[in-house]
N, C-alpha and C positions, 0 to 999 in steps of 0.2 A: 649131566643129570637132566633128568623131565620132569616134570610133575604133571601130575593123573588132570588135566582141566583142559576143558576145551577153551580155545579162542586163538583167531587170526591176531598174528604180529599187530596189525593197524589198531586192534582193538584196544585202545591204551586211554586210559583218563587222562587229563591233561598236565599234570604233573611229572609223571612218569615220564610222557611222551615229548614236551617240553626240556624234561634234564636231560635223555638221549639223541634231543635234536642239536641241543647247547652244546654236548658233549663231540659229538661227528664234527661240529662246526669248529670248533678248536681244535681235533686233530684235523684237519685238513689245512686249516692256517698256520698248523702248526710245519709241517713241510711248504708251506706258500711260500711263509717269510721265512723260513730255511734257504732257501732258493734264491733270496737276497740279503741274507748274513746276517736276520737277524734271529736269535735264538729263546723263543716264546718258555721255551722250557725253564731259561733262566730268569725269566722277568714272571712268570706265573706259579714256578715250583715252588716249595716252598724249602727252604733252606733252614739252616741253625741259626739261631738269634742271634750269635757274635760276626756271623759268617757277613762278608762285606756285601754279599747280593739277599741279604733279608730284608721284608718289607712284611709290615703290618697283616696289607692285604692277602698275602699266599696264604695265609690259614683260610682262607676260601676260594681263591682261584685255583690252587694244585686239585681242587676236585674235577677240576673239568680238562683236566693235561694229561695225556698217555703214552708210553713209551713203544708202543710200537699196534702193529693191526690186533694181533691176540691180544693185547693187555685192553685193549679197549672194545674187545668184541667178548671178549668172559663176562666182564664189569656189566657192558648194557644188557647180554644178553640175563645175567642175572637180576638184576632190575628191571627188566618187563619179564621175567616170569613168575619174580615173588612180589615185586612193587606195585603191580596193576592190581594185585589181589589184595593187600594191605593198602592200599590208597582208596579201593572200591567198599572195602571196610569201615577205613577209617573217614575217608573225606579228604578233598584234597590238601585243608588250609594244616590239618594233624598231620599228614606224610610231609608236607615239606616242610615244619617246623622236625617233623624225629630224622628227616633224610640229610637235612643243616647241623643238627644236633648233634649226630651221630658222625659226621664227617670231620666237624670241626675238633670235637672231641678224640677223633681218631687221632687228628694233628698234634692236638693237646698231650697225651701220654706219649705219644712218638718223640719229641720235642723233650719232654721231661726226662725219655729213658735216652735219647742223646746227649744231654746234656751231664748224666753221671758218666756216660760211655767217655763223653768229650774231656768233662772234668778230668778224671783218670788218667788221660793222656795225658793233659798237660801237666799235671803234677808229676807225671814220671818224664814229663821232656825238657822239666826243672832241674827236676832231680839228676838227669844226664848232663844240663848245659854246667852244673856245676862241681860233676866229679868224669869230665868226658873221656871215654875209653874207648877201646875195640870192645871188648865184652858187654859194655853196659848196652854202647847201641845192639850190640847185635842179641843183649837180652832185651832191649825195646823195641825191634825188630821185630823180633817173632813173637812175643807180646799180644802186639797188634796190628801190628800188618806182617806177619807171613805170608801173605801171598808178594812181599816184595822183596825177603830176603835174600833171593839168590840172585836178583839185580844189582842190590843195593852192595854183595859180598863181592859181586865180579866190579863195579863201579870202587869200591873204596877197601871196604874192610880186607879183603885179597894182600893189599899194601901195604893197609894202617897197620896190622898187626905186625910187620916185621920192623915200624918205625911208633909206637906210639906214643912218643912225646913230640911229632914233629906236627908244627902249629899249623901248618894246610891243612891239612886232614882232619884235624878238629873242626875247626874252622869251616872243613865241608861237612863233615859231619853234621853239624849245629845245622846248616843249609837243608841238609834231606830231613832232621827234625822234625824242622818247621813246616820246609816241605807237604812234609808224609800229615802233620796237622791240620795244614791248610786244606791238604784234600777229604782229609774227613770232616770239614766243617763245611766243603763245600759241593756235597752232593744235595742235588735235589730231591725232596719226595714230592711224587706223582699221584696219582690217581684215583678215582672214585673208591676206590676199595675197602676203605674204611666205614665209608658211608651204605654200602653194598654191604658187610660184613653187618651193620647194623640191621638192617633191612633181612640177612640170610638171622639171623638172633630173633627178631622179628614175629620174622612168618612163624621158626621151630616152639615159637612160646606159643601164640594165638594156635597154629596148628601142629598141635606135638605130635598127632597119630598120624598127620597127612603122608602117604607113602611116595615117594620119589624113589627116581630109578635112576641111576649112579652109572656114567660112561665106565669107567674103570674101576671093580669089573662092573660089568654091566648086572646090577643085581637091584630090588628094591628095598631100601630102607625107610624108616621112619626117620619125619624132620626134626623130633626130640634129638635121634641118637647122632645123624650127620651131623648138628650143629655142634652135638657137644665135642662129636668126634675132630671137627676141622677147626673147633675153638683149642683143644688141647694138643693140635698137632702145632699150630702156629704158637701154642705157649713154648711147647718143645724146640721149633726150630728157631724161634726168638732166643732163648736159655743161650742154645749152643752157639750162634751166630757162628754158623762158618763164615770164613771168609773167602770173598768174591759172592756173598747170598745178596744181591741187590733189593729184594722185599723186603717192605717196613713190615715186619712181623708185628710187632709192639702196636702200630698204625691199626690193623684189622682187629687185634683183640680191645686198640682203644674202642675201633665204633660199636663192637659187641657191650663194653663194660656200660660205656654213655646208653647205649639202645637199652640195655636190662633196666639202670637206673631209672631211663626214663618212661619206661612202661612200668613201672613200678610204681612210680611217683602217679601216672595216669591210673591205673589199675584198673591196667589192658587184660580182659580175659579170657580164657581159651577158648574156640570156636571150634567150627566146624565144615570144609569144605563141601 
């Protein structure tokens, strides 16, 4: 998308221009120390709070960590075309209290809606370790991780079923379990996006009739109806959570929910480009 405004990339207050310097400077170190085995992803992402790699600080550092050149050329390019203009507004020392706000906040509901996702697991991998079967796992399988079921059937359940009281098998079973828990406790969330989602809530409040022009299709909309529109698709894809969807969904509608809250509380009001 574009928006209807003139000004050269350089042209950035210094807030803006400072979080997309911060931001490049960690992806680049972020393959540095790749290169010598050490993994920034997992010492800055921020993880689930039971998870054995959480640290206090990731609810601010996973803002400046990106998974690859597109996740991190969407983020800034979104934040210098809506953030120069809300920062130019606002003033710098107000964007980077709602740019902090809105990111950490992101974290915040991300975190809360892992933590019912996580709960649930582990009450059903209770519930398995103490009546273990072929059927239970392979209904705790598909459950929650289907995308592992046909590994996890050709590894064990293939066998277990013709033998299921024979004590390996449980006993591996309980093993992929834990496994399969561990690894949903131990994915990182990355990226500015929540705080960028605040920032896209933002600008469609101050400017609701501003027209932007939309890569696919390439047509113009208003910033009212985009926002509302890519706030309720990311409710939607959040709801369904396919599986293998690696976006914190929950993450981008938290920095929208913090950003309304807190232009609300400010009572930030509508303008005019």
């Amino acid at each position: 998308m574009n928006a209807f405004r003139r000004s050269g990339f350089f042209d950035m207050p210094p807030v803006v221009k400072n979080i997309i310097i911060i931001n490049i400077l960690f992806f680049l170190a972020t393959y540095a120390f790749k290169a010598m085995g050490v993994d920034l992803n997992q010492i800055f992402g921020l993880y689930y709070v039971k998870s054995e790699y959480f640290q206090p600080y990731q609810f601010v550092t996973h803002m400046f960590m990106h998974g690859g050149i597109a996740h991190i050329f969407f983020n800034m390019y979104a934040l210098w075309m809506f953030g120069k203009i809300l920062e130019s507004a606002w003033g710098s020392k107000r964007f980077l209290i709602y740019y902090f706000v809105t990111g950490i906040g992101a974290a915040a509901l991300n975190t809360f809606v892992s933590w019912i996702s996580i709960s649930s697991i582990q009450d059903a991998a209770v519930a398995f370790s103490n009546t273990p079967s072929p059927d239970s796992l392979a209904v705790f399988v598909r459950e929650y991780f289907p995308q592992y079921y046909d590994q996890i059937y050709d590894k064990l359940l293939a066998v277990w079923y013709n033998n299921p009281g024979n004590p390996d098998f449980i006993n591996q079973a309980n093993i992929f379990v834990n496994q399969l828990l561990s690894l949903k406790m131990n994915i990182p969330t990355i990226g500015a996006s929540g705080a960028v989602f605040g920032v896209l809530l933002a600008f469609g409040m101050m400017y609701p009739n501003s027209q932007l022009m939309l890569l696919f299709p390439p047509i113009p909309i208003k910033a009212k109806y985009f926002v509302i529109g890519y706030g309720l698709i990311e409710l939607y894809t959040g709801i369904i959570n396919q599986p293998g969807d690696n976006i914190a969904h929950f993450a981008h509608l938290g920095g929208m929910l913090f950003g309304f809250i807190l232009l609300k509380y400010w009572g930030v009001k509508k303008s005019s480009l």
